[in-house]
C-alpha positions in Angstrom: -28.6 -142.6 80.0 -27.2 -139.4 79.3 -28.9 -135.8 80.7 -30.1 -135.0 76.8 -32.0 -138.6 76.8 -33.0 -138.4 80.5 -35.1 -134.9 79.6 -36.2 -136.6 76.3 -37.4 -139.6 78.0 -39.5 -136.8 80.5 -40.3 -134.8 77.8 -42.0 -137.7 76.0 -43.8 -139.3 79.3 -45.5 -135.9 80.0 -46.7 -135.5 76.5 -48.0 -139.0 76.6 -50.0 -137.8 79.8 -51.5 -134.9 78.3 -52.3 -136.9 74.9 -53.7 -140.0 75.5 -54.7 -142.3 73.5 -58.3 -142.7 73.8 -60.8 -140.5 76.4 -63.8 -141.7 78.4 -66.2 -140.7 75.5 -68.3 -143.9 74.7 -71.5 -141.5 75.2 -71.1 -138.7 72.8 -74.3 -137.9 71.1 -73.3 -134.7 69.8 -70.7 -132.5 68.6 -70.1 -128.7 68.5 -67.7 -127.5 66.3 -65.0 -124.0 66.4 -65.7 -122.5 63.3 -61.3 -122.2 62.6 -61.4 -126.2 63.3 -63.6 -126.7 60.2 -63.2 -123.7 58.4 -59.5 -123.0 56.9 -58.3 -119.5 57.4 -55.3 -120.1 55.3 -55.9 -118.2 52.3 -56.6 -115.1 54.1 -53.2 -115.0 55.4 -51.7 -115.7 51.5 -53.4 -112.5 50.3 -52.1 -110.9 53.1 -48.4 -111.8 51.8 -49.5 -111.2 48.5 -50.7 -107.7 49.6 -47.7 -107.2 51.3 -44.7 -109.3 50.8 -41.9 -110.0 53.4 -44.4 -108.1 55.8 -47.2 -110.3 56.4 -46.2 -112.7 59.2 -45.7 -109.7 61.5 -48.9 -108.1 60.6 -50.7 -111.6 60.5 -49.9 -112.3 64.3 -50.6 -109.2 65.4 -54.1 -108.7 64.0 -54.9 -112.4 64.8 -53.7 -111.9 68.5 -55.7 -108.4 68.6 -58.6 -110.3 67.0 -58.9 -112.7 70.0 -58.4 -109.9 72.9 -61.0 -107.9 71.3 -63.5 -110.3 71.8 -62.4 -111.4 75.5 -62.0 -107.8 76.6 -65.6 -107.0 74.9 -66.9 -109.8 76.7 -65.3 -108.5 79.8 -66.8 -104.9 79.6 -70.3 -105.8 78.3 -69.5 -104.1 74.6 -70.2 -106.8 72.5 -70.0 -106.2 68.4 -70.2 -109.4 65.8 -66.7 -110.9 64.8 -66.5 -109.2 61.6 -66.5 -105.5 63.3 -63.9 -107.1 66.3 -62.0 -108.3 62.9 -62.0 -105.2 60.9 -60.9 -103.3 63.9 -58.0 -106.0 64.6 -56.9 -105.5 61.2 -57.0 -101.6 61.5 -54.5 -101.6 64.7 -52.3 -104.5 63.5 -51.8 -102.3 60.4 -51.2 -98.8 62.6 -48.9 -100.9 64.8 -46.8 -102.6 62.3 -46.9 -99.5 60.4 -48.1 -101.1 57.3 -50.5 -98.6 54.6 -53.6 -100.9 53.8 -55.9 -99.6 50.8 -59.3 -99.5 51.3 -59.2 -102.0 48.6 -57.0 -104.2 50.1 -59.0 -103.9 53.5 -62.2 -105.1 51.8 -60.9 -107.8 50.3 -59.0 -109.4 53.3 -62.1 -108.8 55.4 -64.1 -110.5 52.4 -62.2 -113.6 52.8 -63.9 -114.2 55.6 -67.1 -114.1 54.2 -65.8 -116.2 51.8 -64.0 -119.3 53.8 -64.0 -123.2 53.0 -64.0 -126.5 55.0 -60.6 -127.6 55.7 -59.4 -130.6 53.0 -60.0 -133.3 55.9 -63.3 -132.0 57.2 -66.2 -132.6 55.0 -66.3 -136.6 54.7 -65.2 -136.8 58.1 -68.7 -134.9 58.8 -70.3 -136.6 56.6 -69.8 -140.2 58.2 -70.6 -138.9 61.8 -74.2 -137.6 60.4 -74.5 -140.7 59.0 -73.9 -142.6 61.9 -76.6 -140.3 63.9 -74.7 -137.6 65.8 -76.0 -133.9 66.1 -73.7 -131.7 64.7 -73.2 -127.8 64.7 -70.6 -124.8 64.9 -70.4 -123.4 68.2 -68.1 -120.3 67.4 -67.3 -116.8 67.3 -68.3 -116.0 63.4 -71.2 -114.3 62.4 -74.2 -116.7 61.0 -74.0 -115.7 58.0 -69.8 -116.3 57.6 -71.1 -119.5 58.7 -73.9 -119.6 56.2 -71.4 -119.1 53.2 -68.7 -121.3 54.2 -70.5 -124.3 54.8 -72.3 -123.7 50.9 -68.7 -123.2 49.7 -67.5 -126.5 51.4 -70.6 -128.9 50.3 -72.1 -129.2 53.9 -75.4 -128.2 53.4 -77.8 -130.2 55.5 -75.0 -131.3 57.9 -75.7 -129.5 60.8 -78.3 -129.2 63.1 -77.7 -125.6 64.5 -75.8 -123.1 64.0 -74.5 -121.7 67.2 -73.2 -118.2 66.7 -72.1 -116.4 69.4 -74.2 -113.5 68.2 -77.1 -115.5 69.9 -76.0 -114.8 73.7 -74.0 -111.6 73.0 -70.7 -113.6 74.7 -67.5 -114.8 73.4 -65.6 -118.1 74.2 -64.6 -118.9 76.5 -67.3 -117.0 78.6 -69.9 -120.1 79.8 -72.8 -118.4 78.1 -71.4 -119.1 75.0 -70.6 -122.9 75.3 -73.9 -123.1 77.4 -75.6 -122.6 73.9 -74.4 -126.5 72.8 -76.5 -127.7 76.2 -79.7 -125.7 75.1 -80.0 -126.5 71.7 -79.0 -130.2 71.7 -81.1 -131.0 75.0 -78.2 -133.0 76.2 -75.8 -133.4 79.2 -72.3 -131.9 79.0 -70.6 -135.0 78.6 -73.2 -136.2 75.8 -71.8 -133.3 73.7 -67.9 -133.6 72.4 -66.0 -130.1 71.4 -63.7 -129.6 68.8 -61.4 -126.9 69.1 -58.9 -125.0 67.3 -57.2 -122.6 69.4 -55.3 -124.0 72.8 -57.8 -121.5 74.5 -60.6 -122.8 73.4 -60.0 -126.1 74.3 -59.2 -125.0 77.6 -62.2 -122.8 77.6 -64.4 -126.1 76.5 -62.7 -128.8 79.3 -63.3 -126.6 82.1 -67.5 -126.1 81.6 -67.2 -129.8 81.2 -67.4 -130.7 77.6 -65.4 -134.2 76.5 -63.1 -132.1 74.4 -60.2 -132.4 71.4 -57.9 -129.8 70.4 -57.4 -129.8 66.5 -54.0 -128.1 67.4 -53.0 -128.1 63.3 -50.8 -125.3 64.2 -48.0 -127.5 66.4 -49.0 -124.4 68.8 -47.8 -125.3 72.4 -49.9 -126.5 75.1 -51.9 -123.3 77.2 -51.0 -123.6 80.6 -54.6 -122.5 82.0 -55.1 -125.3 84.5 -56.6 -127.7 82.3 -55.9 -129.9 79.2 -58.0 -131.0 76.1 -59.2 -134.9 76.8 -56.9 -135.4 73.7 -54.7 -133.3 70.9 -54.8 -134.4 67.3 -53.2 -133.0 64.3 -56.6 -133.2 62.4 -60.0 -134.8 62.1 -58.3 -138.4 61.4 -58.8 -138.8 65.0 -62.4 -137.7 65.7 -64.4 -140.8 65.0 -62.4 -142.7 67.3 -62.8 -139.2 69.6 -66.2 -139.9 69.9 -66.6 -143.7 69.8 -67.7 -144.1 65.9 
């Protein structure tokens, strides 16, 4: 064995490790939800490179990045606004720091596409099934009720849920406790009872340390956060969540 298949053959052992196959989670009776694992952000970002061709991806990731620090340094300080004021004012630096002229126009319709979000293509029968087969379900998550509110309407999920778990509600973004502590409180269950699906690397981190049976929905092929603890599993998409939670 050469040295380029010996750090393959590493590589692909400690991947294994942090992915298995299947995680102690025969007694899930409930599932909370990131809002970005169901809902696809996507077509915000397009308008963005319509809006400004060859220039997007640069203002993209910085007003996404600025998005999250708002809300963990507003957590930090006790200055909590909803996510829609944390993303207008995202936008508003990533523009000044990339030194790209937004229109007001332009401004109201990128922050409208958040108001105006759908279920990823994989997400709604997936849900679907799971009610069926008895779990609770509900978005634990950052947005604003009523981004939540529209976005499940747009994507046929009316009547899916069982809350809706806005972080409004305890005036504390993830991954602050207070804000996954709102799964525990309006389920009525244990942490394990209640699986987490997350989006962002963070998150799951966030999620697996206060003790929820968690899966990363890592869609992105983003690397693995090194915070000191990893998701029970990583998936590409919600193929894997019935087996996640044992239905």
């Amino acid at each position: 064995m050469d040295r380029r298949q010996f750090v393959t053959a590493v590589l692909a052992g400690a991947a294994a490790q942090a992915t298995p196959a299947w995680a102690a989670t025969s007694g899930i009776k409930a599932i909370a939800f990131d809002g970005l694992a169901l809902f696809d952000p996507r077509p915000i970002f397009a308008m963005a490179e319509k809006f400004f061709p060859g220039k997007s991806a640069s203002l993209v990731a910085t007003w996404r990045g600025r998005q999250f620090d708002y809300t963990w340094l507003r957590t930090i300080v006790g200055t909590y606004v909803d996510f829609l004021q944390v993303t207008e004012e995202a936008l508003a630096f990533a523009a000044e720091a990339e030194k790209i002229t937004i229109t007001t126009e332009q401004r109201q319709q990128l922050m409208a596409g958040f108001m105006n979000m759908k279920a990823w293509p994989d997400v709604v029968p997936i849900l679907k099934s799971l009610k069926k087969k008895g779990l609770g379900l509900a978005p634990l998550t950052d947005f604003t009720v009523p981004m939540l509110e529209v976005a499940i309407l747009n994507s046929d999920l009316d009547g899916v849920f069982d809350h809706l778990l806005s972080t409004d509600l305890v005036k504390a973004y993830k991954p602050d406790p207070r804000s996954y502590q709102m799964g525990l409180d309006a389920f009525g269950l244990r942490r394990e009872e209640i699986a987490f699906v997350a989006f962002g690397g963070w998150d799951a981190n966030g999620a697996k340390a206060f003790g929820y049976p968690t899966i990363w929905m890592n869609r992105l092929n983003v690397p693995t956060e090194r915070l000191g603890a990893l998701p029970d599993q990583i998936a590409s998409n919600f193929e894997a969540l019935p087996g996640f939670v044992g239905r």
